[in-house]
C-alpha positions in Angstrom: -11.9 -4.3 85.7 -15.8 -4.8 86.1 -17.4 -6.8 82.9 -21.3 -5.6 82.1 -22.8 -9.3 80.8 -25.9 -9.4 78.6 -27.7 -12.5 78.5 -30.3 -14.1 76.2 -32.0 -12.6 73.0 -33.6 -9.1 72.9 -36.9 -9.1 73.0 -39.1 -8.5 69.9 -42.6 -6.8 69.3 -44.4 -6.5 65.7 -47.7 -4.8 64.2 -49.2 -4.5 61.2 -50.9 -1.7 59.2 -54.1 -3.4 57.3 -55.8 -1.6 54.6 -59.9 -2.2 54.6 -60.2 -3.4 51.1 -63.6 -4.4 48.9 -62.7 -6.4 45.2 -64.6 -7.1 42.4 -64.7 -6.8 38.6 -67.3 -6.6 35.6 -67.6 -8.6 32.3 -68.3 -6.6 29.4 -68.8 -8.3 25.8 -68.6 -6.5 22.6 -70.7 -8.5 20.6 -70.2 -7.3 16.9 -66.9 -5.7 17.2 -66.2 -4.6 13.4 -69.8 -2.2 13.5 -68.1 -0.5 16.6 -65.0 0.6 14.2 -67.5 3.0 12.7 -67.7 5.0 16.1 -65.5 8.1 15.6 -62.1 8.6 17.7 -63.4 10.5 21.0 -66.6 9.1 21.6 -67.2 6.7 23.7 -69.7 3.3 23.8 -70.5 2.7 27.4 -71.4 -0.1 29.6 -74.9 -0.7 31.8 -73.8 0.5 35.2 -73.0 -1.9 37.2 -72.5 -1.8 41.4 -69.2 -3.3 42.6 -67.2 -2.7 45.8 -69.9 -0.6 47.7 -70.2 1.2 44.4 -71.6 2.3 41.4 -69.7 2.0 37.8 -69.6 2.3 34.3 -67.1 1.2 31.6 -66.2 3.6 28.8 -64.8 1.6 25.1 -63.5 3.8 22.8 -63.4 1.5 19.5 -61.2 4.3 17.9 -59.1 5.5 20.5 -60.0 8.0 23.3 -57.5 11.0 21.3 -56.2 11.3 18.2 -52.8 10.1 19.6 -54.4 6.8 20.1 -56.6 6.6 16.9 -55.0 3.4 16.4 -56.0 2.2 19.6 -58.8 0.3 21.6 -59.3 2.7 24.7 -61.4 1.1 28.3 -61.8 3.7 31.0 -63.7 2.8 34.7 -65.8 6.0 35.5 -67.4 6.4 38.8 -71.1 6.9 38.7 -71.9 7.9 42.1 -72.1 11.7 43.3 -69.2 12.4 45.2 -68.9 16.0 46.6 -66.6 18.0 48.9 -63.0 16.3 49.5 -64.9 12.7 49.8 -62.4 10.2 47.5 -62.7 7.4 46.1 -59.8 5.4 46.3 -59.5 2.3 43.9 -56.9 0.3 42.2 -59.0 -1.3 38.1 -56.7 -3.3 35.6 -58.6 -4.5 32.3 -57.9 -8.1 31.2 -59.0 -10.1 28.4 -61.0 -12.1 29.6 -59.9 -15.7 27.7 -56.4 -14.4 29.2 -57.8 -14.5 33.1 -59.6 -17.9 32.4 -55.9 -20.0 31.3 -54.5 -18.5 34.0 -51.8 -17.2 32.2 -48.8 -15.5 34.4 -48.5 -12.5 33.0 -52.7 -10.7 32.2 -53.2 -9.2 28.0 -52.5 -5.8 28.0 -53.0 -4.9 31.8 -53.4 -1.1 32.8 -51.8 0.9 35.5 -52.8 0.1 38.9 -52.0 2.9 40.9 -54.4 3.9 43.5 -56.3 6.8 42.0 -58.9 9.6 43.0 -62.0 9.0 41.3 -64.2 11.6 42.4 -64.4 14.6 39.7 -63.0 12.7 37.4 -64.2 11.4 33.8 -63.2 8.4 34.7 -59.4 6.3 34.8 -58.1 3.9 32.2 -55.8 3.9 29.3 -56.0 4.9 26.0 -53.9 2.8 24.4 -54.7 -0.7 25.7 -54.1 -2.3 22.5 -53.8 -1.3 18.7 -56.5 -2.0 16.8 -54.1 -3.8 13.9 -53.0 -6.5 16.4 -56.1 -6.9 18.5 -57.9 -7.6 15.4 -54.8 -10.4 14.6 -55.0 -11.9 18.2 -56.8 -15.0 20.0 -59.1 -12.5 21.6 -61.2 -11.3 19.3 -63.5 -14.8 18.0 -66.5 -14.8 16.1 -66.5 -10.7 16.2 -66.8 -10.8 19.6 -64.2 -10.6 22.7 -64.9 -9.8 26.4 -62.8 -7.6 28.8 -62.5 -8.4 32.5 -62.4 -4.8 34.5 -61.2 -5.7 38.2 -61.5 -2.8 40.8 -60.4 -2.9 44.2 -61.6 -0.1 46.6 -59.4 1.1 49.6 -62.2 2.4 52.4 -59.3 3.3 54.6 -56.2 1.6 57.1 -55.9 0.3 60.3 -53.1 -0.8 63.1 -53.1 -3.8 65.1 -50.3 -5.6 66.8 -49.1 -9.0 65.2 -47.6 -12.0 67.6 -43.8 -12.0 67.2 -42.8 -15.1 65.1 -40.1 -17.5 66.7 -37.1 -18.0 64.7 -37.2 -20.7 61.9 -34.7 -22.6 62.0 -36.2 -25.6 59.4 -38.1 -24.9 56.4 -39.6 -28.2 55.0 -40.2 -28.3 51.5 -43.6 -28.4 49.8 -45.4 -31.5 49.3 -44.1 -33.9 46.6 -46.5 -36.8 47.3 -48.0 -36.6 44.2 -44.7 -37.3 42.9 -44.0 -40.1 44.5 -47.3 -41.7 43.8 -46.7 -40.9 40.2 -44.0 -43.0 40.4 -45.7 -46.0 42.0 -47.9 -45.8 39.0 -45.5 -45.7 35.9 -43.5 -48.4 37.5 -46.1 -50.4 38.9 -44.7 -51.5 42.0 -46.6 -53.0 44.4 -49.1 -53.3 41.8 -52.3 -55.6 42.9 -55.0 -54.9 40.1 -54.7 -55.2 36.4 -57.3 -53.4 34.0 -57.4 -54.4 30.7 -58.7 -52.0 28.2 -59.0 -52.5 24.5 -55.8 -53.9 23.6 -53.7 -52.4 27.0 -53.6 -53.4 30.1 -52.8 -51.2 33.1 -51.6 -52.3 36.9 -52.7 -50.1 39.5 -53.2 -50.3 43.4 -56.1 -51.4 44.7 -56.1 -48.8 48.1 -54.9 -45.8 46.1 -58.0 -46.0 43.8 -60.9 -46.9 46.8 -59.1 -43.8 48.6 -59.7 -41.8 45.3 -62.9 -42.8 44.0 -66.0 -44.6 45.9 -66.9 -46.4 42.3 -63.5 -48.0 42.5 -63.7 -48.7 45.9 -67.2 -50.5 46.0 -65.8 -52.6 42.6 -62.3 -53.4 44.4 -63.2 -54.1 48.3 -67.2 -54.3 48.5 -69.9 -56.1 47.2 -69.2 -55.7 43.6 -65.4 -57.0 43.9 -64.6 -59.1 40.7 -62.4 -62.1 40.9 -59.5 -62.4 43.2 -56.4 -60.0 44.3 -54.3 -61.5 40.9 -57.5 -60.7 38.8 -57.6 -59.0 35.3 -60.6 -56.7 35.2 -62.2 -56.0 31.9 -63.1 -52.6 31.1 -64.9 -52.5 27.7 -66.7 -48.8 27.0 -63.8 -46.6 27.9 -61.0 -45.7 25.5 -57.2 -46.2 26.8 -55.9 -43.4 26.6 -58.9 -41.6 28.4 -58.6 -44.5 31.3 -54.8 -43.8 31.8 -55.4 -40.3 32.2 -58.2 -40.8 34.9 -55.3 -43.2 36.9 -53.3 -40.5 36.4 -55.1 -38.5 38.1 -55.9 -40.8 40.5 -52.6 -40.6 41.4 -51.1 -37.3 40.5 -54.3 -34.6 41.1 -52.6 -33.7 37.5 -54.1 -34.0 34.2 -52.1 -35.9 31.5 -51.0 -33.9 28.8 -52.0 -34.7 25.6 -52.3 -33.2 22.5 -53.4 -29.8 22.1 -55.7 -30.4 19.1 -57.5 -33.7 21.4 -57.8 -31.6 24.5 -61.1 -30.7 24.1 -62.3 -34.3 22.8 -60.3 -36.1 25.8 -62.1 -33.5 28.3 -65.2 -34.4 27.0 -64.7 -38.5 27.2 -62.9 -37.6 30.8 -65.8 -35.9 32.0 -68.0 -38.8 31.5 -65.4 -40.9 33.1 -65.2 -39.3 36.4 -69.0 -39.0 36.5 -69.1 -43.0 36.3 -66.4 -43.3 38.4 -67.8 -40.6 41.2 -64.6 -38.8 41.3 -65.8 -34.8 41.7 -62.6 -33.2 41.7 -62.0 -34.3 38.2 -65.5 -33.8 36.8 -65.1 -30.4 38.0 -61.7 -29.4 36.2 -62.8 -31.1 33.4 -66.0 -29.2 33.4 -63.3 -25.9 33.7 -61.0 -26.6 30.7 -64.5 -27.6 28.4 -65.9 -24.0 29.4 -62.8 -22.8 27.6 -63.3 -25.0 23.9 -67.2 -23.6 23.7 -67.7 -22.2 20.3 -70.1 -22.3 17.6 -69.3 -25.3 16.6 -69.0 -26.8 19.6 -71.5 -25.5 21.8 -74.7 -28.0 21.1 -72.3 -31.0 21.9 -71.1 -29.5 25.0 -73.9 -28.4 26.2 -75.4 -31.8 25.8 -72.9 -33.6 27.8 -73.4 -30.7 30.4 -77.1 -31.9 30.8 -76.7 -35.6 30.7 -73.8 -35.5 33.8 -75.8 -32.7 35.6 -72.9 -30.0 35.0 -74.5 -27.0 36.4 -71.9 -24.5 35.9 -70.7 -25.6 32.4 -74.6 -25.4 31.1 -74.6 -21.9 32.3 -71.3 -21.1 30.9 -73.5 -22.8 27.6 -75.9 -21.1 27.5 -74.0 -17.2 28.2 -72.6 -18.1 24.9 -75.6 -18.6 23.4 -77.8 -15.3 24.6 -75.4 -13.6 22.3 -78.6 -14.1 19.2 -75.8 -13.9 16.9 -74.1 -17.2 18.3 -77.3 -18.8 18.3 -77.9 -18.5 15.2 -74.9 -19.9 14.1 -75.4 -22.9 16.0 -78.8 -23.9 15.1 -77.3 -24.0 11.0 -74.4 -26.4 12.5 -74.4 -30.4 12.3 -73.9 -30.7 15.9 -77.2 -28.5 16.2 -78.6 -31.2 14.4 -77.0 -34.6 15.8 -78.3 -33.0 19.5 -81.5 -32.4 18.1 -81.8 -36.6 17.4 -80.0 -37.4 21.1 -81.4 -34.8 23.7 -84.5 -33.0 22.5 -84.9 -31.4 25.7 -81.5 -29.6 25.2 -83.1 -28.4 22.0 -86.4 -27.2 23.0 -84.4 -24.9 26.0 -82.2 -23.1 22.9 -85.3 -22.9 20.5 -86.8 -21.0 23.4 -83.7 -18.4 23.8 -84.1 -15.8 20.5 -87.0 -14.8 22.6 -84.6 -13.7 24.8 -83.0 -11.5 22.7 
């Protein structure tokens, strides 16, 4: 009896169909959202046109609802502006986002609408009438000083493509992700190994001498160069910085993690952090610190922040200053505040650039 024997593994071929894509999305404020109420149901307030993805848009915001059925509604819609004739299409997938709810990073957007990829061309435009009800909107986070801001994202699908993609070998391991931050975390809070000791204010805090030169060219010139104070058993004083705001720059250090702390400090402790890492050259840090502030900018806060933005040479956190503050409503509001009036003492420069924006207007 003959045997047919089949040796080795089949052989295995793969492709891939790509799809030629373009992204982008548009920032629209309302800026004096309870005089929009006043705007009948059905009649839209529009956006400037804007260009995005090879195209050119406009936003439709129906403070009223788009039908009857959503009276009680705020309505967006995305309406193509270009002249698109014959069977051309325009294929596109928008959501609208609040825009406070894209900058947290939160895992699930406000109020997203469909996605679907849709036809634009002959149409009024896509969207959805019902995005929110008025009643809760008008209760929620997103709606400050009688202003809010929607995020439109668009993505535009030109067309698809085949190509062939390199087999992949079989995996037989699968390491697991990086947990070295972990571990260093844990070198920190149980100080082993420890050859430094800060002591600031009333606490003292050990640390590794390598870990922080490796993070931060301040520490590593104060540690290991030229300016090294004292021996390896040394105490070094630190005298201008608060505790807690030192511990949670070593826990960075260590971690690439901010320290929680609580949430009616956060936006005091970012401010102190900020000048921290600045002193202590460590970018990373100055940056996200620079991030989280963007999101604590209010009237009341504004002047201060923007202060601190110009004195540590914070370029994106002045502009995201001073976008608040071409609303001529904000501005006004601010120059009446006492921080307004503290900056106007501390950094008259600051001052003379926001005296200069009603002209703006």
């Amino acid at each position: 009896q003959g045997r047919l024997a089949v040796s080795g593994k089949p052989l295995m071929s793969a492709s891939a169909i790509v799809a030629d894509r373009a992204s982008g999305y548009h920032l629209l404020t309302v800026d004096g959202y309870s005089c929009t109420k006043t705007v009948p149901t059905g009649e839209p307030l529009k956006s400037h046109q804007f260009a995005a993805c090879g195209h050119r848009w406009h936003i439709e915001y129906y403070p009223n609802g788009q039908t009857s059925e959503s009276a009680d509604h705020l309505s967006f819609f995305l309406c193509l502006d270009d002249n698109v004739v014959g069977s051309t299409e325009v294929k596109a997938r928008h959501s609208f986002w609040f825009v406070d709810a894209v900058q947290k990073e939160e895992v699930l957007p406000s109020f997203p609408s469909g996605a679907a990829v849709k036809n634009y061309a002959g149409s009024s435009g896509w969207g959805t009438s019902k995005f929110i009800k008025r009643e809760a909107f008008e209760k929620s986070k997103h709606l400050k000083d009688d202003s809010f801001t929607i995020r439109c994202d668009i993505v535009v699908i030109n067309g698809f493509s085949t190509k062939m993609a390199e087999a992949a070998a079989p995996k037989f391991v699968s390491p697991p992700p990086s947990d070295l931050n972990k571990h260093l975390g844990v070198l920190l809070k149980t100080e082993k190994g420890a050859d430094v000791v800060f002591r600031v204010g009333s606490e003292t805090f050990a640390a590794h001498r390598c870990v922080l030169a490796s993070r931060s060219p301040v520490f590593s010139a104060e540690l290991f160069g030229a300016m090294k104070e004292g021996g390896t058993s040394g105490v070094i004083h630190i005298d201008d910085i608060e505790a807690q705001v030192f511990k949670a720059l070593l826990y960075f250090a260590y971690t690439d993690k901010i320290l929680e702390t609580k949430e009616e400090d956060e936006d005091t402790m970012f401010q102190h952090l900020l000048v921290t890492a600045d002193r202590y050259d460590m970018e990373r840090l100055k940056l996200v610190c620079e991030e989280r502030l963007c999101g604590y900018i209010d009237v009341g806060t504004v002047a201060t922040i923007l202060a601190l933005a110009d004195q540590h040479h914070c370029v994106g956190l002045k502009k995201a200053c001073f976008d608040f503050l071409s609303s001529h409503a904000n501005w006004r509001a601010v120059v009446a505040t006492e921080s307004f009036q503290r900056v106007y003492i501390s950094c008259p420069s600051v001052v003379m650039k926001l005296i200069d924006m009603p002209s703006a207007e």
